[in-house]
C-alpha positions in Angstrom: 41.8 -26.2 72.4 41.6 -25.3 76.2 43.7 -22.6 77.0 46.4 -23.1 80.0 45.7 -21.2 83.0 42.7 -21.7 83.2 40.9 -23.1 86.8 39.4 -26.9 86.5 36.2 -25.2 87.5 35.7 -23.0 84.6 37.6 -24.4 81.2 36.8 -22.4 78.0 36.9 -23.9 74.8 36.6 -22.4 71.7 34.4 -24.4 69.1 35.4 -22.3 66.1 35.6 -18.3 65.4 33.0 -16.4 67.8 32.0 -19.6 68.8 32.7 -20.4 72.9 31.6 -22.8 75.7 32.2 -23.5 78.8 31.7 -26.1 81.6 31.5 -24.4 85.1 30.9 -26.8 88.1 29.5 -29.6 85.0 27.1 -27.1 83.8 27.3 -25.5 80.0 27.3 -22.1 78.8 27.7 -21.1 75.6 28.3 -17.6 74.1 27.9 -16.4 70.3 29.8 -13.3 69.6 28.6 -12.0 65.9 29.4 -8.9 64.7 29.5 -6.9 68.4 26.2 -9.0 69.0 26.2 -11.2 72.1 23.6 -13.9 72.6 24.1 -16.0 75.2 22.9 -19.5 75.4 22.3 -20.8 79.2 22.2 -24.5 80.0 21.6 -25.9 83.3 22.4 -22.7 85.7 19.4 -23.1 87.9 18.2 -25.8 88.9 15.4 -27.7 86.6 15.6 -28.4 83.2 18.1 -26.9 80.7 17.2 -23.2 80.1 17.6 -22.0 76.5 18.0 -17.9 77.4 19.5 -15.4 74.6 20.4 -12.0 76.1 21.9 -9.3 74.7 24.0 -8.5 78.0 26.4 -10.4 80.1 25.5 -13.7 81.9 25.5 -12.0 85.3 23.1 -9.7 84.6 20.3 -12.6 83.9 19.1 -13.4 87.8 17.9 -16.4 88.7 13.7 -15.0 88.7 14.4 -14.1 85.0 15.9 -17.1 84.2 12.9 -18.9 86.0 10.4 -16.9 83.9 12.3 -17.8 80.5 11.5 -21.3 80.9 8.6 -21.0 78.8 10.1 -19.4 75.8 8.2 -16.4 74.5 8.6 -16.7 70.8 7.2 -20.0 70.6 4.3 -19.4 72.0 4.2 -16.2 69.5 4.6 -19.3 66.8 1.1 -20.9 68.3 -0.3 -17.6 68.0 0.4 -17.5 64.5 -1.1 -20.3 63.9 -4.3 -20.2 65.9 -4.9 -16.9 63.7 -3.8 -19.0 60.3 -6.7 -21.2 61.6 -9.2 -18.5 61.9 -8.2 -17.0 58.3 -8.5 -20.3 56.5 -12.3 -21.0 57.9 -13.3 -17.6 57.5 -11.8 -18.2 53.9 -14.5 -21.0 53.7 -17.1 -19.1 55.1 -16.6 -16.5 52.7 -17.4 -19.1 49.6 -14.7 -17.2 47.6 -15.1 -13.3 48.0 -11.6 -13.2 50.1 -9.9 -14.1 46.3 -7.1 -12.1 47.9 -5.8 -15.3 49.4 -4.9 -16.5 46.2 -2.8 -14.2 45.9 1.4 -16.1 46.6 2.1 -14.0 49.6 -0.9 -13.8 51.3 -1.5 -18.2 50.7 0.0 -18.1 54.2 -4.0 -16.8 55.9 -5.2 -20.1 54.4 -2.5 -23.1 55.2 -4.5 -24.1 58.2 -2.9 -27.9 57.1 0.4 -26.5 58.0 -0.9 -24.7 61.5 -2.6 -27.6 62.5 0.9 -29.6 62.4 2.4 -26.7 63.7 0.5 -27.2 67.0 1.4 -30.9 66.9 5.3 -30.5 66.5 5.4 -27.2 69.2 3.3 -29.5 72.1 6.2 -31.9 71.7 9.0 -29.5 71.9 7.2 -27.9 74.9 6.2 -30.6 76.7 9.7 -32.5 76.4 11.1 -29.4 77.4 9.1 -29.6 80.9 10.3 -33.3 81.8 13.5 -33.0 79.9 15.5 -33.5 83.3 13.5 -34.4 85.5 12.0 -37.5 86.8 8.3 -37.7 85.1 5.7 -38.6 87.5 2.6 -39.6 85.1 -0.4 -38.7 87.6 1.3 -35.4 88.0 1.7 -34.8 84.3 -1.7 -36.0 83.2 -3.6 -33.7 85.3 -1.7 -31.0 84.4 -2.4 -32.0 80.8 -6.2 -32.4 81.7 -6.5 -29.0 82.9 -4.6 -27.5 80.5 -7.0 -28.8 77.7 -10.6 -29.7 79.5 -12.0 -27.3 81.2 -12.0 -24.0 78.5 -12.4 -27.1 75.7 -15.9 -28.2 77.9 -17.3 -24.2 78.5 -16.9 -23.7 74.6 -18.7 -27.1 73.6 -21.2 -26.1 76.5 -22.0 -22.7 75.0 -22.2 -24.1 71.6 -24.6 -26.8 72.5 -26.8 -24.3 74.5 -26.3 -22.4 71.3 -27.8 -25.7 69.7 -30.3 -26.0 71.7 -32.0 -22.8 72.2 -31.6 -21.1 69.0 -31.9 -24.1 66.8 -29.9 -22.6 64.1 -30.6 -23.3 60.3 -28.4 -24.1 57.4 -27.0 -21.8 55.7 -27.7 -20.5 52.6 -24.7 -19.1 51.9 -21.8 -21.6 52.9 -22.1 -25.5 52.9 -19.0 -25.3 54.5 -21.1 -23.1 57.5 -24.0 -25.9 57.1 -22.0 -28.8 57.7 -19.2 -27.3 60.5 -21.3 -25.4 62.8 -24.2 -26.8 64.4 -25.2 -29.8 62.0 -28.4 -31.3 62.2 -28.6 -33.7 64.8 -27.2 -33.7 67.6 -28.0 -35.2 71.0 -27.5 -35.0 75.0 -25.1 -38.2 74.3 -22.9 -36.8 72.1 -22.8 -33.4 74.2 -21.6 -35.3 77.3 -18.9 -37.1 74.6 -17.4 -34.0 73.5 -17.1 -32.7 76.8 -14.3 -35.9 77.5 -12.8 -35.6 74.0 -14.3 -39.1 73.4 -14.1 -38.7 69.5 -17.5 -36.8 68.3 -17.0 -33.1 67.3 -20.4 -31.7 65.6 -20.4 -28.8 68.3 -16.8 -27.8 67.6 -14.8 -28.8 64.3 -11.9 -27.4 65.7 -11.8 -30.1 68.7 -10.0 -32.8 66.5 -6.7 -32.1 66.9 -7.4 -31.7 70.8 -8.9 -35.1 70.9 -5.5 -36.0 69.1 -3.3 -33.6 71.4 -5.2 -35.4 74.6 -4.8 -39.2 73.6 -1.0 -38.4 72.5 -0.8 -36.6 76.1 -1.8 -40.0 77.7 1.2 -41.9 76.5 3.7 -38.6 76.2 5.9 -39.7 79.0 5.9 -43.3 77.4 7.7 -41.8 74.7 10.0 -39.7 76.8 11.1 -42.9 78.3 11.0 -44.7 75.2 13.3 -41.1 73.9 15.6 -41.5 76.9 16.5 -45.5 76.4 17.0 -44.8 72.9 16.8 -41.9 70.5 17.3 -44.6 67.3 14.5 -46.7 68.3 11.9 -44.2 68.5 12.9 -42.5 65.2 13.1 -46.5 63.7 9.6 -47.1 65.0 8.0 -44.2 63.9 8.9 -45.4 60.0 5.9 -48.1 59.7 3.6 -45.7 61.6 4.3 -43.6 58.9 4.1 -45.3 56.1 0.5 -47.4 56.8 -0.6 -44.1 57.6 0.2 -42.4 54.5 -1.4 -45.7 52.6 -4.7 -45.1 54.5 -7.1 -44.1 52.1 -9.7 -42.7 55.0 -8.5 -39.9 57.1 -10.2 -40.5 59.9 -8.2 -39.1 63.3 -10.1 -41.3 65.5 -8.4 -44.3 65.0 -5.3 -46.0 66.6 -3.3 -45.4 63.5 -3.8 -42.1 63.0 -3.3 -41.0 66.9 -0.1 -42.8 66.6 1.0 -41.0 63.3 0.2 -37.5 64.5 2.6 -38.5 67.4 5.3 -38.6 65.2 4.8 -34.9 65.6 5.1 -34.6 68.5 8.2 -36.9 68.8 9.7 -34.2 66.0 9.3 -31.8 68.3 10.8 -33.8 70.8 14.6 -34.4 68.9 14.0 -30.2 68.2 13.9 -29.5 71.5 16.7 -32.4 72.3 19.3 -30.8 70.3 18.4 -27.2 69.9 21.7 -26.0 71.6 23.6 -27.8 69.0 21.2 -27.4 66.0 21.5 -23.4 66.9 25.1 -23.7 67.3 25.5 -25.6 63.9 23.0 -23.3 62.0 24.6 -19.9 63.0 28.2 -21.0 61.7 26.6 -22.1 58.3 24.4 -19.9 57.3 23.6 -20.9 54.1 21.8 -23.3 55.4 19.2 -20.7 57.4 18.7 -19.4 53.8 18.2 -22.2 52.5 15.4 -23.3 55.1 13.6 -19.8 54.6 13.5 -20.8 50.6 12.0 -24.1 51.3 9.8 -22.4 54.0 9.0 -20.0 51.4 8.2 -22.5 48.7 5.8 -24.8 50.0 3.7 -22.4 52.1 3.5 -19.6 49.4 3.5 -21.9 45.9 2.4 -25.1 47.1 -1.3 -26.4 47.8 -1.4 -28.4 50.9 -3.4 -31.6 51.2 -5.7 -32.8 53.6 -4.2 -36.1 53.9 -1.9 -38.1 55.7 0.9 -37.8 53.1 -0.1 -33.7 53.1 -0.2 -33.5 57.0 3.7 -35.5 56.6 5.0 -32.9 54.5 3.4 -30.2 56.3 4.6 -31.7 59.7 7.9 -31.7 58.5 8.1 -28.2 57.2 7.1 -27.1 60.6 9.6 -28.3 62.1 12.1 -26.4 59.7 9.9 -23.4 60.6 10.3 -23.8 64.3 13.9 -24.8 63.6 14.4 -21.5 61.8 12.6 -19.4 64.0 14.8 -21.0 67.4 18.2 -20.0 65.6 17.3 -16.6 64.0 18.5 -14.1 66.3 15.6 -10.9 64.4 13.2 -14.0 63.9 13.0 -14.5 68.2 13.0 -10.7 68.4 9.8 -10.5 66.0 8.2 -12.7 67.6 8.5 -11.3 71.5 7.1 -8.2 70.1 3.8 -7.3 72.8 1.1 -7.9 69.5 2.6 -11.3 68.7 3.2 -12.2 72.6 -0.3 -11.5 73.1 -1.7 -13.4 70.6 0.1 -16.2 72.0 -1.3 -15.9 75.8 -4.8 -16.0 73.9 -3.9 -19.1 71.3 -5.6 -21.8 72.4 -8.6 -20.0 73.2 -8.8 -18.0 70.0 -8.7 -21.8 68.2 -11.5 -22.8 70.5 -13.8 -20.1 70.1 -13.9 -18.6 66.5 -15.7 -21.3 64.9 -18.6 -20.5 67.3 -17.9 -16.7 66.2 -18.0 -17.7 62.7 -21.2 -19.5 63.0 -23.7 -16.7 64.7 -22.2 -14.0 63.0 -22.4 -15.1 59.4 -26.3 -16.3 60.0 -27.1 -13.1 62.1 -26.0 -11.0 59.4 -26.7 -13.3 56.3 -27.0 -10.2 53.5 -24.1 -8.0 54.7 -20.8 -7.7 52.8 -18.9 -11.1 53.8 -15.6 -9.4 53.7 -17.3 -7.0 56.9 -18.6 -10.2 58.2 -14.9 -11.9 58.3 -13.7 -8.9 59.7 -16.1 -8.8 62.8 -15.6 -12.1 63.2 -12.1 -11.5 63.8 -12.9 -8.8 66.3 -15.1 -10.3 68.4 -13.4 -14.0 68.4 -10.1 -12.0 69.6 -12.9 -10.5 72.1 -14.0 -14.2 73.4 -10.6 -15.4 73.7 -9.4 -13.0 75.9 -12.0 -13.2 78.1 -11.9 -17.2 78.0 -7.8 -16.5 78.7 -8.4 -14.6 81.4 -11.7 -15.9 83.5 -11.0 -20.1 82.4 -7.8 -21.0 81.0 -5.4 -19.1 83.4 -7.4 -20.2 86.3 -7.9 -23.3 85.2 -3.7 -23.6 84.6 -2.9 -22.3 88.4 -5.9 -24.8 90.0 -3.9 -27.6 87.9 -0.6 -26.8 89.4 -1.8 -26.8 92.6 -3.7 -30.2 92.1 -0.1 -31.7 90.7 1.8 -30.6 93.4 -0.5 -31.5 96.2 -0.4 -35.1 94.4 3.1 -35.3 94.8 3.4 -33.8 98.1 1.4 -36.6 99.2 3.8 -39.1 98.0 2.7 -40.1 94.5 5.1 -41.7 92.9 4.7 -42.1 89.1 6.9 -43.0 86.1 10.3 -42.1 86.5 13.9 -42.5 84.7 17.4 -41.2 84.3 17.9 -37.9 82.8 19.2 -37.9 79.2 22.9 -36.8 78.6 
């Protein structure tokens, strides 16, 4: 009920107990009180897209260069982190050929789901990159070179150094691992499918890893599509995604390459897109029934610690989907966000994407340099120096590459480009 008194300009509701919002000039804010804990959720006070901001402090301490920077919301890069490192574990389980028997064990299965990281990445690109068009007209030029240098240029120095790798070393199979033998550096390969890596055109013999970037990039190419699709109706997307789905599930290859499968692994992203869509009510809803956030940490629990995943469509499916419970739980638990901007976790987030790009290189030398050492010591050096290589990648290609792209996209539009636009959604 609004209570009287109050100016048209800033009416206070109260949703239920600890539980406010209010509209102020047609903008929301909405404020959780729970047990002398305030978190403050801020929705449209600068200018841009909605800002989801928790502070522990009133809403005029947040100024509007902190709630600029909080666009980009910390913990979920944290969450890519995670699973970039996931990633590393579970090859460097393979590599091992079975001495790290300690992932068997139920609590440490986690180091080994790289099925459920992989659709991690999937679900958070669409909750991130809704979130950076959400309101706001999309021009497509501007978004696709963004996209392009986002993704290209560290992706073409890594697939360069590993065919120069190739080339000049000529390394052998080895003995140890199949799994090393048949991942890194196969026999084989030629100029041609060098210069196809380098556009994401399909072939990934230099770098496994690449797959889910050729996905990421073709998904990227029709991303504001789908917005539009998103904006002129939520229920038609969600409908069309069903036969996707199911012809995918009742492929018997698993081949990523294809139409079909491009268009199932954008049903990920479109999960991530209805996250991100209704996170201010799914948080709302999920901290006044709590029993539900348990209930998503036992399922969480469950399938990542007692249940094999599956390589296939119908494994990626259920593994997409418990992401996006995982993400969902991570958004509206208040200690889960606070883990998760800790500096170690925040770091390993900056260096993500190059950490997932450069340990299978890592993996390959250092397991055929050092073919008779302890492979437990090997995995561990691995980890070292692939945390080395990303770093340096972070800081000499990506970010650099990231600024030169924002530049390029705004020089586009200041130029006059005019690109693919539509109404905000409500």
């Amino acid at each position: 009920m609004e209570e009287p008194g109050r100016p048209a300009r800033a009416r206070r509701t109260v949703l239920r107990r600890g539980f406010h919002y209010r509209r102020v000039r047609g903008r929301l804010r909405v404020k959780i009180v729970r047990k002398n804990a305030v978190w403050t959720i801020i929705a449209g006070d600068i200018p841009g897209p909605s800002r989801l901001i928790f502070t522990g402090s009133d809403l005029g301490s947040v100024s509007r260069k902190q709630a600029g920077d909080l666009v980009r919301l910390t913990f979920l890069d944290s969450i890519r982190g995670l699973a970039a490192f996931v990633v590393l574990t579970a090859h460097l389980n393979f590599a091992t050929d079975g001495h790290a028997w300690f992932l068997d064990l139920w609590v440490l299965r986690t180091f080994r789901a790289s099925v459920f990281a992989v659709s991690l990445f999937f679900v958070l690109s669409g909750f991130v990159l809704f979130l950076q068009v959400e309101n706001d007209r999309i021009n497509y030029v501007r978004f696709v070179i963004r996209r392009a240098f986002r993704i290209l240029p560290a992706c073409a120095v890594v697939v360069t150094i590993s065919y120069l790798i190739y080339v000049t070393w000529t390394p052998l199979p080895a003995t140890r691992s199949e799994f090393l033998t048949s991942n890194t550096w196969p026999p084989g390969i030629f100029l041609p499918e060098y210069f196809n890596h380098l556009w994401l055109g399909g072939s990934t013999d230099l770098l496994r890893p690449i797959w889910s970037l050729i996905v990421e990039w073709r998904v990227s190419l029709v991303f504001p599509l789908l917005v539009l699709l998103f904006r002129w109706s939520r229920a038609a997307l969600a409908v069309l995604a069903i036969p996707i789905i199911a012809i995918a599930t009742h492929t018997a290859a698993l081949d990523f390459a294809t139409a079909t499968m491009v268009a199932f692994y954008a049903c990920f992203f479109v999960l991530g897109m209805f996250i991100a869509a209704y996170r201010f009510r799914i948080i709302l809803f999920l901290s006044s029934n709590r029993w539900l956030r348990v209930l998503l940490v036992a399922i969480c629990i469950y399938y990542v610690w007692f249940r094999s995943e599956s390589a296939t469509a119908t494994g990626y499916l259920q593994e997409g989907l418990l992401s996006g419970a995982f993400i969902i739980l991570c958004m509206s638990t208040p200690w889960a966000r606070q883990l998760l901007r800790s500096p170690p976790l925040r770091y390993l987030g900056r260096i993500s994407y190059s950490l997932y790009l450069v340990h299978m290189v890592c993996i390959g030398i250092l397991f055929r340099v050092l073919p008779d050492a302890n492979p437990l010591a090997t995995a561990g050096l691995v980890i070292i120096v692939s945390i080395a290589a990303a770093d340096l990648l972070n800081r000499f290609v990506e970010i650099p590459a990231n600024r030169l792209g924002r530049r390029v996209a705004g020089l586009g539009l200041a130029t006059g480009e005019r690109g693919v636009t539509a109404v905000s959604a409500p």
